[in-house]
C-alpha positions in Angstrom: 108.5 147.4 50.0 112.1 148.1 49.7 112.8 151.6 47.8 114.9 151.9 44.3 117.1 154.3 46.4 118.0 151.5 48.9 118.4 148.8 46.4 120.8 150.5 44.2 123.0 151.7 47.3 123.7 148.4 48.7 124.3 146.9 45.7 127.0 149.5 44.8 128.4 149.4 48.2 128.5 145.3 47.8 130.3 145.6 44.4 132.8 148.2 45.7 134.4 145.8 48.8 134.0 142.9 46.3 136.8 145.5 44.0 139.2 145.3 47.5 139.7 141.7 46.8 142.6 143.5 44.3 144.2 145.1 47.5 146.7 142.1 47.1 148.7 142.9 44.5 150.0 146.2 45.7 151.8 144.4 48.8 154.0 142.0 46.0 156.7 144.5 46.3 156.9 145.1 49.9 158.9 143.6 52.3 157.5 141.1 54.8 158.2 142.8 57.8 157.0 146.3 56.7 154.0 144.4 55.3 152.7 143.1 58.5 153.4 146.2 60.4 151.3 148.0 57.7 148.7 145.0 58.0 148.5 144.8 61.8 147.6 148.3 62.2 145.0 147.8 59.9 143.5 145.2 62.0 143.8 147.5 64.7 141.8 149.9 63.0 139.7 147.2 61.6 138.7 146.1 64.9 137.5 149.7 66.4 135.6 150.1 63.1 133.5 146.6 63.7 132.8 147.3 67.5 132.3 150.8 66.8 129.5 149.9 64.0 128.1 147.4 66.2 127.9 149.4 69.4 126.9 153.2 67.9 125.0 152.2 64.4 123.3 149.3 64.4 122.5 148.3 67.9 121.1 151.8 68.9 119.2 152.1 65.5 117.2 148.5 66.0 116.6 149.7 69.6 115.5 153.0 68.6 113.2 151.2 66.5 112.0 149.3 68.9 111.7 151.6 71.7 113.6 149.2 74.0 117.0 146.8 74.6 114.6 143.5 74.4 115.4 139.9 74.7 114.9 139.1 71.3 117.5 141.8 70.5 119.7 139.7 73.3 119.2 136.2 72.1 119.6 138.0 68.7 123.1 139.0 69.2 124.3 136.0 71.1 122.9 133.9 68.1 125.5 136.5 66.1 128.3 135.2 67.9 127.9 131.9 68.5 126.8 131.2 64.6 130.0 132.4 63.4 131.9 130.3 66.2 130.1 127.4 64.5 130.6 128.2 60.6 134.4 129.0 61.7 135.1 125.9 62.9 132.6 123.6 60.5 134.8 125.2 57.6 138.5 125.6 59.5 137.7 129.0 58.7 141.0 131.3 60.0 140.9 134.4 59.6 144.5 135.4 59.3 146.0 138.6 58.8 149.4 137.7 58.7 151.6 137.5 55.1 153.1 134.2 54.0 156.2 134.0 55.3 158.9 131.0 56.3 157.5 131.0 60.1 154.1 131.2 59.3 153.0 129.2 55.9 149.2 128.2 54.6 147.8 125.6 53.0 144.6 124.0 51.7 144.1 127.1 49.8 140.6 125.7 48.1 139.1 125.4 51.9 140.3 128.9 51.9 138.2 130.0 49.1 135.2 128.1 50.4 135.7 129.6 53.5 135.9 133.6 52.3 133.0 132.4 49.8 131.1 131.6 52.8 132.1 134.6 54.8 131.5 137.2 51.6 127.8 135.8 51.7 127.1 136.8 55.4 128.6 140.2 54.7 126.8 141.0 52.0 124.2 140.1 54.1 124.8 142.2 56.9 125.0 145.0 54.3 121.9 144.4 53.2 119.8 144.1 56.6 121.6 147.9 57.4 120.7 149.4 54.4 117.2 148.5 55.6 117.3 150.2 58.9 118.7 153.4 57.3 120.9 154.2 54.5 123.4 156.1 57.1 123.4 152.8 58.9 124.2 150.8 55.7 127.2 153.1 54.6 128.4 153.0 58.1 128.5 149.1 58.0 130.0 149.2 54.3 132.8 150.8 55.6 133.4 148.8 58.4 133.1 145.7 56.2 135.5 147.1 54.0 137.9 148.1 56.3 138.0 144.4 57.6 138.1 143.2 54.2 141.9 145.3 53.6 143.6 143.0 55.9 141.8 139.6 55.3 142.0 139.8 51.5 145.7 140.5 52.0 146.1 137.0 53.5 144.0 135.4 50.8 146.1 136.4 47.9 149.1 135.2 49.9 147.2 131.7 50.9 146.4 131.4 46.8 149.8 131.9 45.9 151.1 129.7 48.2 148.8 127.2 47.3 149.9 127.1 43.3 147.7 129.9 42.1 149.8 132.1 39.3 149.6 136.3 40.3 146.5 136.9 37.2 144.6 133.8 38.1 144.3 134.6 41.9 143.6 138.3 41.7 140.5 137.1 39.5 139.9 134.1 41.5 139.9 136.5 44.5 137.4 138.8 42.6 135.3 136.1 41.7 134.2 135.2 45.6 134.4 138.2 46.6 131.4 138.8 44.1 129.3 136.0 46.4 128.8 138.5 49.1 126.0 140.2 46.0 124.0 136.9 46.7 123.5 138.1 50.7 122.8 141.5 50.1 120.0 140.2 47.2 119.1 137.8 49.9 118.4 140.1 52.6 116.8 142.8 50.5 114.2 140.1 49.1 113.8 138.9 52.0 113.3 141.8 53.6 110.2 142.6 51.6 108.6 139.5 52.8 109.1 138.9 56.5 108.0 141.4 58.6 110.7 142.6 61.5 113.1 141.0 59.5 115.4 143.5 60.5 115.1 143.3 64.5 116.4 139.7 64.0 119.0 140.2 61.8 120.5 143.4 62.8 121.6 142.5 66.3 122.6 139.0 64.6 125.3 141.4 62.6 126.2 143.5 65.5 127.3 139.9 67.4 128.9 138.7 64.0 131.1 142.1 64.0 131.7 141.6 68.0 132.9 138.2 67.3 135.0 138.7 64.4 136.7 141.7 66.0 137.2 139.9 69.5 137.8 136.8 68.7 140.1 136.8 65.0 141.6 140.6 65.0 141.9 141.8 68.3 143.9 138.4 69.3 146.5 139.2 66.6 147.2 141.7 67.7 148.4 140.2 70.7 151.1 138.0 69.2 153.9 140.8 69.8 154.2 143.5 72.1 156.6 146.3 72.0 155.9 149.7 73.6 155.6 151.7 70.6 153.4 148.9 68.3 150.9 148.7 71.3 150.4 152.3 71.3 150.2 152.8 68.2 147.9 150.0 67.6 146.0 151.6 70.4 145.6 154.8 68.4 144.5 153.0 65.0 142.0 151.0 67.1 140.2 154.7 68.5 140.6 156.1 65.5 138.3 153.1 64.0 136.2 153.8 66.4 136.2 157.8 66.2 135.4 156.5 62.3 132.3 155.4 63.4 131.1 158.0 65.8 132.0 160.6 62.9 129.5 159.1 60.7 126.7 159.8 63.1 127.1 163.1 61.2 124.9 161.5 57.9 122.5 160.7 60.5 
């Protein structure tokens, strides 16, 4: 049976990246250059923190468990990746990172929402299966959610307000989905009573999830522009997400 202790930390730690869904409204004032230089090396750091999660928390804690790098663990992790290939293009799901601006304008903001509502679910989710391996290994993944969640929620206020939405109504609109991701993590607590090794499934499902997304929808932004000084610096935010990562081995 899950414990009290875990329960009421993943809920918290659900409801807290749900609150940076209001990261939006602090970037209305800045430029749109300076905002996605600002936004880009949050991806950068964004992406370290995922592959650093995936490859030093929750990978080596289900095969700790385990007492072995298995098959299931493989087929586990490839499901991970190709199940978010699928969802992303069943919904058109993009994650961008990148402000409105003239040269790059969205649309269709309602498929957006679907989308992040969607997404939310499967983090909240993923929360929820690490806070059964280990509390350590749930606020490791917290933060890496949330530091993923800075840059995409950043591009959903901007695709709302493009798409009609007045400043009030898509800050709580925003808000609103972000709350879905409390159905996954209620999901994969209850669930996780049930089934037994519910956990050796689903972990290395998040780790492939977290490869993807980082591979696949932050890394290749990154990619877009190349200067000397942005790369490196880049570079450093991406090793720092990653030094992030190790550094919470410490709760361990």
């Amino acid at each position: 049976m899950v414990e009290l202790t875990t329960w009421t930390y993943a809920i918290v730690s659900v409801f807290l990246v749900s609150l940076i869904s209001f990261v939006g409204v602090f970037t209305l004032s800045m430029k749109t250059e300076k905002l996605k230089k600002v936004v880009l090396l949050f991806v950068s750091f964004s992406a370290g923190a995922l592959l650093g999660d995936a490859f030093i928390h929750l990978l080596p804690e289900i095969v700790e468990e385990i007492g072995e790098f298995s098959l299931i663990i493989s087929f586990s992790l490839l499901a991970g990746i190709a199940s978010f290939f699928v969802i992303e293009k069943l919904i058109h799901w993009n994650h961008c990172h990148i402000p409105i601006s003239k040269g790059h304008v969205h649309s269709f903001s309602i498929m957006s929402l679907i989308g992040d509502g969607v997404h939310n679910i499967i983090d909240g989710l993923i929360i929820g299966v690490s806070y059964l391996v280990s509390i350590p290994t749930g606020i490791a993944t917290t933060i890496a959610v949330s530091l993923h969640e800075i840059p995409q929620e950043i591009g959903d206020f901007g695709v709302l307000i493009h798409g009609g939405f007045t400043k009030k109504k898509a800050l709580l609109v925003n808000f609103m989905i972000g709350l879905t991701a409390m159905v996954g993590v209620l999901i994969a607590l209850s669930v996780g009573e049930r089934i037994e090794n519910f956990a050796l499934y689903l972990v290395p499902f998040a780790a492939g999830a977290f490869i993807y997304i980082a591979g696949s929808d932050l890394i290749p932004e990154l990619h877009k522009e190349f200067t000397f000084k942005k790369a490196f610096l880049e570079f450093i935010m991406f090793i720092l997400g990653i030094a992030v990562m190790a550094a919470l081995l410490l709760l361990e």
